[in-house]
N, CA, C and O atoms as CSV, one atom per row, in Angstrom:
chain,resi,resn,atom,element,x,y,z
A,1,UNK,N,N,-42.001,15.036,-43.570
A,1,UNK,CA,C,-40.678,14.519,-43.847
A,1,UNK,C,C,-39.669,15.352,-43.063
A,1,UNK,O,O,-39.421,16.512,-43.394
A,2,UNK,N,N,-39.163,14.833,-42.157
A,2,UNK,CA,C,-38.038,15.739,-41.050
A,2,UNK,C,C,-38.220,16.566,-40.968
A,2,UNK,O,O,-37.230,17.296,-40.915
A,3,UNK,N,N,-39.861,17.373,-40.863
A,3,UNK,CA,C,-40.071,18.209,-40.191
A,3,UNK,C,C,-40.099,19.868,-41.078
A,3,UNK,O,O,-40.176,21.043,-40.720
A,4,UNK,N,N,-39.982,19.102,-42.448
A,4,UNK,CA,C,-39.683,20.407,-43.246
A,4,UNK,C,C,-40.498,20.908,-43.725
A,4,UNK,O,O,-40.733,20.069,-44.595
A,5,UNK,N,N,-41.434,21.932,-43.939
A,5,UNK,CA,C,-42.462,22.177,-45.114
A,5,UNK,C,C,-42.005,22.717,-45.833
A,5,UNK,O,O,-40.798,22.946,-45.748
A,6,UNK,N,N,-42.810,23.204,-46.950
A,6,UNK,CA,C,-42.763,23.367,-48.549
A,6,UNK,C,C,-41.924,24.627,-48.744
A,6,UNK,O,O,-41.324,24.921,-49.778
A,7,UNK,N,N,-41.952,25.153,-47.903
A,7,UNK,CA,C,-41.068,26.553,-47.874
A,7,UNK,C,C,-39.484,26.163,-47.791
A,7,UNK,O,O,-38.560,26.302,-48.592
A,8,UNK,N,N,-39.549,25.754,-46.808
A,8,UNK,CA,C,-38.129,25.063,-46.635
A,8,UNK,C,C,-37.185,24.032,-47.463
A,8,UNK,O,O,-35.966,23.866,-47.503
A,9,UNK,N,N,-38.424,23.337,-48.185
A,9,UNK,CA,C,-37.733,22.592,-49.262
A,9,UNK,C,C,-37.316,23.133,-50.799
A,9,UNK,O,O,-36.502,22.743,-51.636
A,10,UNK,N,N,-38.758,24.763,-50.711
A,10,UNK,CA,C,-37.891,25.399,-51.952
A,10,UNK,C,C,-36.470,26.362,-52.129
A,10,UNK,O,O,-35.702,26.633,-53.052
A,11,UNK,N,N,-36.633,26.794,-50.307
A,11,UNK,CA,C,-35.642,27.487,-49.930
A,11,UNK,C,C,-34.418,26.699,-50.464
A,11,UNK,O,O,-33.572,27.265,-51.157
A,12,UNK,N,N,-34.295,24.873,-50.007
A,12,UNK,CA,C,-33.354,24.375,-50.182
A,12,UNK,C,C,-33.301,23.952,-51.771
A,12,UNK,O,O,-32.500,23.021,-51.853
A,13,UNK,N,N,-33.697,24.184,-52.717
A,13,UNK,CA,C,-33.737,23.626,-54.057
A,13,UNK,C,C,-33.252,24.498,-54.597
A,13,UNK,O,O,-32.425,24.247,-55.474
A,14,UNK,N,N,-33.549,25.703,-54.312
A,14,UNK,CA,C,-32.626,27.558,-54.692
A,14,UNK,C,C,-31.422,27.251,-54.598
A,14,UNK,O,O,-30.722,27.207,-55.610
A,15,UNK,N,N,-30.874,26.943,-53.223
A,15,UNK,CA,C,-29.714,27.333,-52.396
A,15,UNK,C,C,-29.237,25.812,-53.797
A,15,UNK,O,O,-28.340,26.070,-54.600
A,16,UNK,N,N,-29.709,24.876,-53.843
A,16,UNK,CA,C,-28.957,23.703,-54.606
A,16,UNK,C,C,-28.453,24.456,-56.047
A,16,UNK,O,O,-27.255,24.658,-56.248
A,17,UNK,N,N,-29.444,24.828,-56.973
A,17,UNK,CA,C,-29.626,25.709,-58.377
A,17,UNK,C,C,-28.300,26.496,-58.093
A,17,UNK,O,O,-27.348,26.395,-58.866
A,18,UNK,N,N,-28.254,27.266,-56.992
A,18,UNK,CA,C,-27.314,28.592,-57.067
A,18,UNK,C,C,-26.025,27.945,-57.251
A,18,UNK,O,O,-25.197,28.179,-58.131
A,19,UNK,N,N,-25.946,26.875,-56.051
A,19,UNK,CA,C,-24.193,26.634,-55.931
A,19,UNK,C,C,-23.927,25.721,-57.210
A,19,UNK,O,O,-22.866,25.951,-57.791
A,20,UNK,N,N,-24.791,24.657,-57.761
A,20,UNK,CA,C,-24.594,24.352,-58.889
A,20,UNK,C,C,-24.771,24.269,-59.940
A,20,UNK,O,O,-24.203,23.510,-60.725
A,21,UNK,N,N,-25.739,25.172,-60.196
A,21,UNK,CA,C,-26.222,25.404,-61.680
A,21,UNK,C,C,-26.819,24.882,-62.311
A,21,UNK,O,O,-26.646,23.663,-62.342
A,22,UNK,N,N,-27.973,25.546,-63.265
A,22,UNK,CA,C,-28.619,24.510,-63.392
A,22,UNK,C,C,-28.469,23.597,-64.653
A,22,UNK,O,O,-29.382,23.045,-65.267
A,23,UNK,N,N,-27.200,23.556,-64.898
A,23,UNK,CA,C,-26.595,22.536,-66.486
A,23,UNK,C,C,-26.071,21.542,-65.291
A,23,UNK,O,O,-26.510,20.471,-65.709
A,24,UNK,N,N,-25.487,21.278,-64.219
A,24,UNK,CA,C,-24.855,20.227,-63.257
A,24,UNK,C,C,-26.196,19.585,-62.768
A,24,UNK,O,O,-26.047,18.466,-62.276
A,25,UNK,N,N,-27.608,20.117,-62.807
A,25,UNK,CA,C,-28.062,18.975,-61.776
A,25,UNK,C,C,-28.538,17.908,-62.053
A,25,UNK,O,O,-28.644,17.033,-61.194
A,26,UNK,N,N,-29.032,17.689,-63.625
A,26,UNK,CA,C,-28.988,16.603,-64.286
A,26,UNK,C,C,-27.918,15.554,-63.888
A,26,UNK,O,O,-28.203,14.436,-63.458
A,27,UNK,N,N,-26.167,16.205,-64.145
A,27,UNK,CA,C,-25.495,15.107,-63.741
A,27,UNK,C,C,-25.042,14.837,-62.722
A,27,UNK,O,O,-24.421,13.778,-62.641
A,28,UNK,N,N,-25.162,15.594,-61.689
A,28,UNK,CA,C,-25.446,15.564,-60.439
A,28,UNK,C,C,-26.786,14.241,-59.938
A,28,UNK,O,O,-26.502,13.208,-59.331
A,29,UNK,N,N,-27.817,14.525,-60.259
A,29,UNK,CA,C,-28.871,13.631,-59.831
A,29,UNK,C,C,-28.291,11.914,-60.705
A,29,UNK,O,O,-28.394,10.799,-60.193
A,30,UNK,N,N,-27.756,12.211,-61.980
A,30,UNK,CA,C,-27.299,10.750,-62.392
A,30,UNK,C,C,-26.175,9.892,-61.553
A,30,UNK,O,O,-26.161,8.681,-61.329
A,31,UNK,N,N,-25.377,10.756,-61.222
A,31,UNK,CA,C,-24.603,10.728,-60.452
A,31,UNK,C,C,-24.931,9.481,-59.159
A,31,UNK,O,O,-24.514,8.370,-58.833
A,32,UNK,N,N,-25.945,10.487,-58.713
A,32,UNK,CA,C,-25.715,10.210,-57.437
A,32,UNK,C,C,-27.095,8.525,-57.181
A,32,UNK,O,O,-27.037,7.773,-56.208
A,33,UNK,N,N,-28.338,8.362,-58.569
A,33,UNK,CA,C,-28.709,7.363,-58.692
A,33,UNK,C,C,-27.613,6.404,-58.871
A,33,UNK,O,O,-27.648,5.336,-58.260
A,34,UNK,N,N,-26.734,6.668,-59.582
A,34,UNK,CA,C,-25.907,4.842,-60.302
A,34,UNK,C,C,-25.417,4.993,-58.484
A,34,UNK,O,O,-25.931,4.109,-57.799
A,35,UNK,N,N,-24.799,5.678,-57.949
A,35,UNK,CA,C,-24.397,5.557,-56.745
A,35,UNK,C,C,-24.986,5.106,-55.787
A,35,UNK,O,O,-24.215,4.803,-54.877
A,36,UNK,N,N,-26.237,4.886,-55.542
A,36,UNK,CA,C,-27.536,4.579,-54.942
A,36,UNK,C,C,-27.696,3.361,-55.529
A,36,UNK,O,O,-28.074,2.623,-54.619
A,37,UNK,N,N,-27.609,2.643,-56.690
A,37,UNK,CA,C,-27.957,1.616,-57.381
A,37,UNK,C,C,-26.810,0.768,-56.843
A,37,UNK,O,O,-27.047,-0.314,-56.307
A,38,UNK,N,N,-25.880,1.121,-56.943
A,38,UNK,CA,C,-24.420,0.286,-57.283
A,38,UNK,C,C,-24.713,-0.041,-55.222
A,38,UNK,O,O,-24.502,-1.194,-54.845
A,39,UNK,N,N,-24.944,0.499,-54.670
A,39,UNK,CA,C,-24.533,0.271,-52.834
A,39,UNK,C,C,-25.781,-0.225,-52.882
A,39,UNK,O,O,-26.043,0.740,-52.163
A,40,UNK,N,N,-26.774,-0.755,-53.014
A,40,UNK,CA,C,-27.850,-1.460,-52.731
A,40,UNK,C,C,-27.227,-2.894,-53.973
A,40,UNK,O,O,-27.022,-4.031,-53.548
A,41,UNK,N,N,-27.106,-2.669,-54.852
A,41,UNK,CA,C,-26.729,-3.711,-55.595
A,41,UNK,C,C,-25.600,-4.831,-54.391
A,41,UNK,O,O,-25.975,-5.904,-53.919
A,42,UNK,N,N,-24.138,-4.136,-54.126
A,42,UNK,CA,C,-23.457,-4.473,-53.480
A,42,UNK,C,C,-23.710,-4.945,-51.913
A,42,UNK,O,O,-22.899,-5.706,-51.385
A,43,UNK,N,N,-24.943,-4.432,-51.145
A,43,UNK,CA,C,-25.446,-5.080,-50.010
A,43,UNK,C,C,-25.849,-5.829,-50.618
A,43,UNK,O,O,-24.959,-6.636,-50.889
A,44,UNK,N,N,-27.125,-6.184,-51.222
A,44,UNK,CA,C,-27.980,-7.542,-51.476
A,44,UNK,C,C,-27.353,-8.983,-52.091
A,44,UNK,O,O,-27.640,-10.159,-51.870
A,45,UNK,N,N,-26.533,-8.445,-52.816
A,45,UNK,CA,C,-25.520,-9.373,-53.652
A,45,UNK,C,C,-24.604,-10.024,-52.650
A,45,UNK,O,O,-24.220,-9.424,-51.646
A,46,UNK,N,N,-24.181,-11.544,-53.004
A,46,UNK,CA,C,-23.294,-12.233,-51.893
A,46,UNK,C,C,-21.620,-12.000,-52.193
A,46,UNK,O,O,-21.135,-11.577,-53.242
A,47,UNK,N,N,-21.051,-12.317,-51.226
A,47,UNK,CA,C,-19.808,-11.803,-51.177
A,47,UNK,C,C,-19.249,-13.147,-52.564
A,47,UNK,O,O,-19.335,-14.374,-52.520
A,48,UNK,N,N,-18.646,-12.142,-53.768
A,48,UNK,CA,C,-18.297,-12.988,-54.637
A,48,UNK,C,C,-17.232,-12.190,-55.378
A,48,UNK,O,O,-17.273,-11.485,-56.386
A,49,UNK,N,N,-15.669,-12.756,-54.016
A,49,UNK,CA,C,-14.301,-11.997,-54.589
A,49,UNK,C,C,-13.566,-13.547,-55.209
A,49,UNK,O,O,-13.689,-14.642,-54.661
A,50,UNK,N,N,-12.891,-13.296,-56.325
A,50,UNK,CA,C,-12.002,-13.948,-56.953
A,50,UNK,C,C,-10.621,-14.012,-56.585
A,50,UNK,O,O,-9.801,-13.241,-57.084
A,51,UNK,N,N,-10.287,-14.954,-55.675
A,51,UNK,CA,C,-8.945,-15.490,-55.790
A,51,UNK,C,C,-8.506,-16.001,-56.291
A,51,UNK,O,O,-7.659,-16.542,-55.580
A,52,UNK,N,N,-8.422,-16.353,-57.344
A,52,UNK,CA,C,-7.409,-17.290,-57.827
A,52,UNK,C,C,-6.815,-16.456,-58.651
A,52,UNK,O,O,-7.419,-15.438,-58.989
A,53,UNK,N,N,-5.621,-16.702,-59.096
A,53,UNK,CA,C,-4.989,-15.218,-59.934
A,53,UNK,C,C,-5.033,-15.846,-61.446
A,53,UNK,O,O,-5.063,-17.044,-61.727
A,54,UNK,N,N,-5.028,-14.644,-62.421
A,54,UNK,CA,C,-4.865,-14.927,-63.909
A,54,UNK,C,C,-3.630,-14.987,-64.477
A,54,UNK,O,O,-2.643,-14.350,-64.110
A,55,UNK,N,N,-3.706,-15.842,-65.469
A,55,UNK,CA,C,-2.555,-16.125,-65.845
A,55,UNK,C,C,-1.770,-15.118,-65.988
A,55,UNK,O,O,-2.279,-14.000,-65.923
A,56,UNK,N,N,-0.756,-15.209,-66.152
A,56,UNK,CA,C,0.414,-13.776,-66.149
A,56,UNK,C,C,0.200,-12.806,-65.189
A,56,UNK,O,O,0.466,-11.610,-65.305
A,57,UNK,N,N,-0.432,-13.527,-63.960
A,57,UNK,CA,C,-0.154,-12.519,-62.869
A,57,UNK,C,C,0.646,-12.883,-61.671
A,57,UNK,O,O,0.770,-12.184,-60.665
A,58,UNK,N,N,1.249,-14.215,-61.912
A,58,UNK,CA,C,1.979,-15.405,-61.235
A,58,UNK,C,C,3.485,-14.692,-61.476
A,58,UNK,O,O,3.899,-14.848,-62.625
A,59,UNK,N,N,4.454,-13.861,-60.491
A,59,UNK,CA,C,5.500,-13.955,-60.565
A,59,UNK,C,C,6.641,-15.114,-61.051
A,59,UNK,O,O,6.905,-16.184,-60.504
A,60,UNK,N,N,7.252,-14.481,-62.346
A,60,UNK,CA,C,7.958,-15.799,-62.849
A,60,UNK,C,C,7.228,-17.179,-64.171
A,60,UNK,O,O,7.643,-18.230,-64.659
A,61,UNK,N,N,6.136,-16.442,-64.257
A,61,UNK,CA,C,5.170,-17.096,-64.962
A,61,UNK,C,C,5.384,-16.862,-66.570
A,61,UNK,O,O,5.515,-15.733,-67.041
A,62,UNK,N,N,5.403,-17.953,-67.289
A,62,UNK,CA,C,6.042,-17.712,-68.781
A,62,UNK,C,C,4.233,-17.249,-69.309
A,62,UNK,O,O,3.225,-17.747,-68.807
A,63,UNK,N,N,4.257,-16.105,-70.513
A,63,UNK,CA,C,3.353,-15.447,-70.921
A,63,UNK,C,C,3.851,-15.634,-72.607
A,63,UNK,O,O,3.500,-14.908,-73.537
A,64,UNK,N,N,4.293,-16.210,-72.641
A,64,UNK,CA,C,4.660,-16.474,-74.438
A,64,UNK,C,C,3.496,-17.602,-74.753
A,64,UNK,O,O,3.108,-18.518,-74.027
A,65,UNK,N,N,3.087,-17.245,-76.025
A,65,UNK,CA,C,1.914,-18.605,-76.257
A,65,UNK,C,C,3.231,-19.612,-76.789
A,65,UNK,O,O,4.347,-19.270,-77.177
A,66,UNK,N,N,2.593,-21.073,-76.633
A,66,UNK,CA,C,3.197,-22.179,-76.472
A,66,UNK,C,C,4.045,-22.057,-77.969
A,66,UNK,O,O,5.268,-22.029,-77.835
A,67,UNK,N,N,3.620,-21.997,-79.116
A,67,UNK,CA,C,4.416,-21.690,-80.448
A,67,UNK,C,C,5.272,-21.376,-80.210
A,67,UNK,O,O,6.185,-22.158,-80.475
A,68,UNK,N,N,5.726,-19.822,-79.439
A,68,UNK,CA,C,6.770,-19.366,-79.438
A,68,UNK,C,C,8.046,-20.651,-78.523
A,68,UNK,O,O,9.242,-20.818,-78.766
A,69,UNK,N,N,7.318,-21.222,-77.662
A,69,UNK,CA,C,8.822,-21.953,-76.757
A,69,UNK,C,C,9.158,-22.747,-77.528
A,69,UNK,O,O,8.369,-23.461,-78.147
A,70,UNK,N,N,10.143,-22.772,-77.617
A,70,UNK,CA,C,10.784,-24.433,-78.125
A,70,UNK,C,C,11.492,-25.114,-77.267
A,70,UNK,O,O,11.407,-24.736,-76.099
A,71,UNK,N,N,12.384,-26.295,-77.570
A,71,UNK,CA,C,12.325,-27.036,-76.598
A,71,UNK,C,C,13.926,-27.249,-76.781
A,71,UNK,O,O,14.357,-28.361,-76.478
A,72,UNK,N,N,14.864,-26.245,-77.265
A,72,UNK,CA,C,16.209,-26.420,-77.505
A,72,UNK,C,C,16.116,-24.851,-77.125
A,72,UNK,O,O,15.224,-24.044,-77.383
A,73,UNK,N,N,17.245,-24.699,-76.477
A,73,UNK,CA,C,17.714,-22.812,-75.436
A,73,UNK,C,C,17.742,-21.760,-77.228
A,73,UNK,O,O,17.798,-22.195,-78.378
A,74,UNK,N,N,17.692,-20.651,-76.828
A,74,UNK,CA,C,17.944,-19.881,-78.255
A,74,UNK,C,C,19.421,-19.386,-77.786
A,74,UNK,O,O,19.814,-18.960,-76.700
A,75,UNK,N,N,19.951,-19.560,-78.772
A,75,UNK,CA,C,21.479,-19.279,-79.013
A,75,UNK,C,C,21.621,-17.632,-79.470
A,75,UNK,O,O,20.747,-17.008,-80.072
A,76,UNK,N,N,22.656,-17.207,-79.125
A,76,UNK,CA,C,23.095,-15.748,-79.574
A,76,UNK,C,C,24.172,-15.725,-80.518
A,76,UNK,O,O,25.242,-16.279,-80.268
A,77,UNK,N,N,23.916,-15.025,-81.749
A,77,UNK,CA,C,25.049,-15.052,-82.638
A,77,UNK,C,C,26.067,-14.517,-82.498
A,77,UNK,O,O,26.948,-14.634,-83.350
């Protein structure tokens, strides 16, 4: 594997332990699977973005449920 033997890969598993400890590499390694999951998920999967906008995201768009409107202006006392 790139040329490394077994020496070299414990050398590098030390040097990992030291700088992060060994309570981080658990979430370190979780980490970095969902991250691995999620970019293979996102290549294989087809391009599926949503345009159309949701309600109340329409500048100017009334967001009162229908109960509240009535159909005569509200007056100020």
């Amino acid at each position: 594997m790139f040329g490394l033997g077994a020496g070299e890969l414990v050398l590098i598993v030390l040097v990992v332990v030291v700088v992060f400890g060994s309570t981080k590499l658990p979430q370190l390694g979780d980490g970095l699977g969902r991250a691995i999951k999620n970019f293979k998920r996102a290549v294989t999967s087809a391009n599926e973005i949503e345009v159309s906008p949701k309600k109340g995201e329409i500048p100017g768009e009334q967001t009162k449920p229908a109960s509240d409107q009535s159909s005569e202006p509200a007056t100020k006392p």
